[in-house]
N, C-alpha and C positions, 0 to 999 in steps of 0.2 A: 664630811658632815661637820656642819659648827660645830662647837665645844655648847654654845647656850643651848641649841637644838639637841643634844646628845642630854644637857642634865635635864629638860623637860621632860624627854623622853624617859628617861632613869626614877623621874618623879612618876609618872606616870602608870607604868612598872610597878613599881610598890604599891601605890594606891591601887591599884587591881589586883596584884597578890593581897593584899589584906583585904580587902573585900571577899576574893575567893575563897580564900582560908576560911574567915569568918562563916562563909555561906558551906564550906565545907563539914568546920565543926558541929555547925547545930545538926547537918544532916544527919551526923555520925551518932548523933546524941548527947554529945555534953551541954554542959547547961550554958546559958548565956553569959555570964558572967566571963564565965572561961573560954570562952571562945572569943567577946571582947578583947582578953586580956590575952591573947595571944595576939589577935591583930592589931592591936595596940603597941605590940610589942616588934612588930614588923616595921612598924611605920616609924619607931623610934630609931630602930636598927638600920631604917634605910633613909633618915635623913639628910637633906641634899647639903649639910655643913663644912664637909670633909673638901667636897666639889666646888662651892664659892669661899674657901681656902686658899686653893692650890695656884693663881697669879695673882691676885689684887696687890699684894703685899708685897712682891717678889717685885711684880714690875714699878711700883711707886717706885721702892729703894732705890732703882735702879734711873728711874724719872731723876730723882732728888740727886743720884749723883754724877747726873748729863750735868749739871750746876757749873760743875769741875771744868768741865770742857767748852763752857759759855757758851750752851745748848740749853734751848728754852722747848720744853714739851708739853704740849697741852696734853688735855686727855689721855696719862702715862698709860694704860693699861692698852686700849686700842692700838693706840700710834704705836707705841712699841713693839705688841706682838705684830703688828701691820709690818713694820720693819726688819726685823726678823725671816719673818717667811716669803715677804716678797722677792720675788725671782729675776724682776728685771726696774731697771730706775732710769725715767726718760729725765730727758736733758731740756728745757725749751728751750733754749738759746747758745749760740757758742759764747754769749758775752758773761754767760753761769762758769765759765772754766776759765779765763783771762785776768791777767791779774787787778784787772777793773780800771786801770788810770789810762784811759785812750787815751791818743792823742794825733794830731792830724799832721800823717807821715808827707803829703806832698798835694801841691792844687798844682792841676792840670788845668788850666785855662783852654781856651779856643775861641780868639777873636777877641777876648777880651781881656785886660788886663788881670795877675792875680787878687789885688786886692778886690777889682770889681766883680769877680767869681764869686769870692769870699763872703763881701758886702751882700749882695744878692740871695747869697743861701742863707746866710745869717737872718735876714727880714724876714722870712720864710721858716726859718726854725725858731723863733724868739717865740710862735705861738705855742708849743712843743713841751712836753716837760719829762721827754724821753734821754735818758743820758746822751746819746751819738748826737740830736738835733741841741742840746744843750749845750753839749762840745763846740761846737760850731760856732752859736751865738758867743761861745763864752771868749773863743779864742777873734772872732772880729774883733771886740769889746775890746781885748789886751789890745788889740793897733789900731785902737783910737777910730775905728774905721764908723763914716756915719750909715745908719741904715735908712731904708725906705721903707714909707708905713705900707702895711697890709692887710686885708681885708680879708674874710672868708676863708678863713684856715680850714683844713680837713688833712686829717690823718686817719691814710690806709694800711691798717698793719700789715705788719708784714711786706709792705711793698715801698712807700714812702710818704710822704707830706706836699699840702702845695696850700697856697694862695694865690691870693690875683695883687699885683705892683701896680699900677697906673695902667689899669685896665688889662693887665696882661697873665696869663696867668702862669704862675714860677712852680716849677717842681722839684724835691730832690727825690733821688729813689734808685730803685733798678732800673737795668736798659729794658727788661722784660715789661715793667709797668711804665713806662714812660714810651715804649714803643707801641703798647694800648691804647693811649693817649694821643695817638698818632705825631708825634716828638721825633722827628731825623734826627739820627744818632752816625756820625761816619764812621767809617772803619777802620781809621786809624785808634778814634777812643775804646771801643768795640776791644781791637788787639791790643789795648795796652791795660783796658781793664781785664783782659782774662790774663794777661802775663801777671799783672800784680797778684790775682786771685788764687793765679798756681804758687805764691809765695806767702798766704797766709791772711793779706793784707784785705781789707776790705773797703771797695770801690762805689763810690756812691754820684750818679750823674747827677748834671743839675742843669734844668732846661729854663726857655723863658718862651713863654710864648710855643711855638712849632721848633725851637730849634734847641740844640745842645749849646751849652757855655761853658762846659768846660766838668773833668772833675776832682771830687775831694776825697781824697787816700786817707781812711782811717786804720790804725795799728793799736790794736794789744795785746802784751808781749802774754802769754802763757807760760808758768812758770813751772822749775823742776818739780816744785812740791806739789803743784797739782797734778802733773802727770803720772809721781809717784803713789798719790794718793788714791788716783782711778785705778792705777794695776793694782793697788792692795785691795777697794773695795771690789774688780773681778775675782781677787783671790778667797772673797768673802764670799763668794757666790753670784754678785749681780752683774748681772748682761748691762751694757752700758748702753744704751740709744741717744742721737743726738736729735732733736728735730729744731730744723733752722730756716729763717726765712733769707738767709744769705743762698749767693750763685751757689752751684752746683761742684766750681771750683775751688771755692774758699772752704767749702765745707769739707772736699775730701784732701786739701791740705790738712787742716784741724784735723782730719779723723787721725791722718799718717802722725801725725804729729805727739796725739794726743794716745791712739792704738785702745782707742773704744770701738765697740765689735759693728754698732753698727751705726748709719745716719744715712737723716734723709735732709733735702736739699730744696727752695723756693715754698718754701708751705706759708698759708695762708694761718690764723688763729683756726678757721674752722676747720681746715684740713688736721691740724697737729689733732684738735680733740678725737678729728673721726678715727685716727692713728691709733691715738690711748683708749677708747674704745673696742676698738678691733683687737686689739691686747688685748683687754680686759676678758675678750670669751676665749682669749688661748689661755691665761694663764691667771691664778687665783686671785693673787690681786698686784696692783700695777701702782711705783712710788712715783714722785715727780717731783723735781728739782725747778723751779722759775722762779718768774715774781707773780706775786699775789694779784696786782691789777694788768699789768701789762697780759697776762697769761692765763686771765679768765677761765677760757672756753676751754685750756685742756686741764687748767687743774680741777675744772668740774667736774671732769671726766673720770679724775685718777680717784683712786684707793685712801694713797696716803700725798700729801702734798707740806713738799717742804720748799723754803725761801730763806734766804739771808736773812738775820736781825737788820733793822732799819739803822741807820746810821744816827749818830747822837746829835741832836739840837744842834744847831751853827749856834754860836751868841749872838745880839742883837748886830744887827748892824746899825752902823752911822750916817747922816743922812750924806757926809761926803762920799761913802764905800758905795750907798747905794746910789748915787748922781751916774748916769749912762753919760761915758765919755765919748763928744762926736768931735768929726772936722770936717773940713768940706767934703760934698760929696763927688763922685766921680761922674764929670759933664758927661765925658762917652757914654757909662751906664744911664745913666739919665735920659741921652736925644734917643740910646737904643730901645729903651723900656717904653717912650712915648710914642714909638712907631709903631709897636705893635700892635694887632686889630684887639678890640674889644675883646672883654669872655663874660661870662656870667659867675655871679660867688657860687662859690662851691658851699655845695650843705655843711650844717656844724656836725660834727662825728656826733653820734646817740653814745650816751653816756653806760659803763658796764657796771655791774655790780662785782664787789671785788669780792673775792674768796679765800679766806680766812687758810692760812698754813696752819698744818698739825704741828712740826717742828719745827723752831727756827734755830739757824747754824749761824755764825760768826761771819762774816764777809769773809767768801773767799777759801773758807778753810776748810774744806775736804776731808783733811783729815779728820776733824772731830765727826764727822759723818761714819768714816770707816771704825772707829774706834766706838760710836755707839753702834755701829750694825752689831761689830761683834759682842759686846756688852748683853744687847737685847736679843742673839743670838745664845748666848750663855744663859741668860735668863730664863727664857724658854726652854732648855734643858732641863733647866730646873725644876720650871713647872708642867712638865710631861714625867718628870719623875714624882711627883707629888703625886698628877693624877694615878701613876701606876697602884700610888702607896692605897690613896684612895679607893682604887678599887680592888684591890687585895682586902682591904680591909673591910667594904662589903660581901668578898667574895664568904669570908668568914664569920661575918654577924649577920648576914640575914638567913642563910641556912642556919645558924643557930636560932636565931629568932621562931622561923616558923617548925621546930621542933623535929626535923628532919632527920636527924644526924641522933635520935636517941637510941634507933635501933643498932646505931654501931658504939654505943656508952659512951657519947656527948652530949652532957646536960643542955635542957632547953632554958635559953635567955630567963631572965626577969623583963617589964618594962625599966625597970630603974635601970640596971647593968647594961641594955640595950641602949639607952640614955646616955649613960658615964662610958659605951663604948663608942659611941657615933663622936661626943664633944671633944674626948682622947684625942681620937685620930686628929679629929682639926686644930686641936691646940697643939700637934704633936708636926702637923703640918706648918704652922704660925712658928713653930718655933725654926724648924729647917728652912722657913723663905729668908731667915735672916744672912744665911750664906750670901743671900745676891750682893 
């Protein structure tokens, strides 16, 4: 049962004990006054002040000194106890656990030169503002490499990116989505993207037209202090899930690697939400680690949803930094892209609505995550002892109030006493949230 369900309820309760007392006394014969002032005296004694005491206060302090750990929390009171009692925390992506600086470990060309592999996916990611497709453009750019303009971008999550070159239309992605597409993929790239993928690494095709050109090996390294930091926060209680729109084999490298209890492998945006949903009726409530726009659809889903602080400002750049360095481009990719037959533009992606994180954590850092579970774990101790104090303390003023206890020589309340008893407690609760 909620806690806010529970004090309406407790409110409710008293308002009908003094009403029935009331409708008791006069039965009984006492005169109105006195019977007023008895259940006047109930309602004093069972004020809900004690009950909206016992975390507002606790979990603020505890909000205010996430500060420390360069954790930003909104709404402290929810998100915290949210954090706290959640039992399991999804991952959306393996690139949440890495130490963020990809970089692009090898180009597999086929048929075509590597710079013209490069050049080619690069024209095709510059529409992109996904880190891995950003990688791409950013590393052509360092080797001066020229691109080829592009038309009709579309990005499918989870799967990859494409436009149309000179009629043609270029993909990067999975072998899974590109073999959709009906894209020949041989077997030799096939076997060397799953070798790299039992190694961590993550394999990205890149087709043109019906055929493969070749592919581009990205790596980021996963660091000690993250790994340490996942077995501390299972040591805190949370089930670790990874859900990723990488192969099947890259992800249960990451799991071995990383020894989070479970993942899942090729999901779509809508698959991961139907995932965090299907949670959500096993277990009370459900936290999520992503980003805020790329991860829409399952953080709509979750409970509590946390994402890294956004990185600080670039400075201005200069119009020389910002000049796009070209050189000639590569005649082969050029007579190849103009053979290919026609396609049609691809639709522009529909735009999402982005969804707003409860917590934000530091780039990266894990640990201040594990360090506030426990914190907002402590605090919550806290405040289930408050409520105990709470309700001991009605357990002994509202049977005093309604006069109960005079057949065993326990005086019955005043309304004032019943007053200075109900404020007590909560000022006596206000003072013990200062521990947090």
């Amino acid at each position: 049962m909620k806690y806010s369900l529970a004090v309406k309820i407790w409110q409710l309760f008293i308002i009908l004990l003094a009403a029935g007392l009331l409708a008791y006394r006069l039965q009984s014969g006492e005169t109105l006054v006195a019977a007023l002032i008895c259940a006047l005296t109930v309602l004093l004694a069972g004020l809900p002040l004690p009950l909206f005491c016992t975390s507002p206060l606790v979990l603020h302090r505890v909000g205010r000194r996430a500060e420390e750990l360069g954790v930003t929390v909104r709404k402290a009171s929810k998100s915290l106890a949210l954090l706290a009692e959640a039992p399991k925390l999804v991952i959306c992506s393996g690139t949440m656990l890495t130490k963020g600086e990809p970089f692009i470990e090898q180009l597999i060309p086929e048929g075509i030169s590597q710079n013209s592999l490069l050049a080619l996916a690069a024209s095709v990611a510059n529409g992109s503002s996904r880190p891995l497709p950003r990688l791409i453009y950013d590393t052509a750019s360092d080797r001066h490499l020229r691109l080829q303009p592009a038309i009709g971008f579309n990005e499918v999550p989870g799967q990859g990116i494409e436009a149309v070159i000179s009629r043609a239309p270029v993909r990067i992605g999975t072998a899974a989505w590109l073999k959709n597409q009906d894209v020949e993929i041989s077997a030799e790239l096939l076997t060397r993207a799953d070798q790299l993928a039992l190694r961590g690494k993550l394999p990205y095709f890149v087709s043109s037209g019906k055929y493969t050109r070749g592919l581009i090996v990205i790596e980021d390294e996963i660091t000690i202090d993250t790994v340490s930091s996942l077995h501390r926060l299972q040591r805190l209680g949370l089930s670790l899930l990874l859900l990723s729109d990488a192969n099947k084999r890259t992800v249960t490298a990451m799991r071995k690697q990383t020894g989070i209890d479970e993942a899942r492998a090729e999901l779509t945006q809508g698959e991961k939400a139907r995932e965090v949903q299907l949670l959500r009726t096993r277990h009370a409530a459900i936290a999520i680690l992503g980003d805020p726009e790329q991860d829409a659809e399952p953080f709509a889903a979750a409970d509590l949803r946390l994402a890294w602080l956004p990185p600080p400002a670039p400075a201005q750049e200069t119009e020389a930094d910002a000049r796009k360095i070209e050189t000639a481009a590569d005649e082969n990719l050029a007579k190849e892209l103009s053979e290919m037959p026609p396609a049609e533009n691809a639709p522009a992606p529909a735009a999402k609505p982005k969804v707003p994180a409860d917590i934000l954590l530091p780039k990266g850092d894990l640990l201040a995550l594990a360090r506030l579970r426990h914190r907002a774990e402590k605090a919550m101790e806290i405040v289930r002892q408050h409520r105990l104090i709470a309700a001991a303390a009605y357990a002994v003023l509202v049977p005093l109030a309604t006069g109960l206890l005079i057949p065993f020589g326990l005086p019955a309340l005043s309304p004032f006493l019943a007053f200075c008893g109900n404020v007590g407690i909560a000022i006596l609760i206000l003072l013990l949230s200062l521990r947090a």
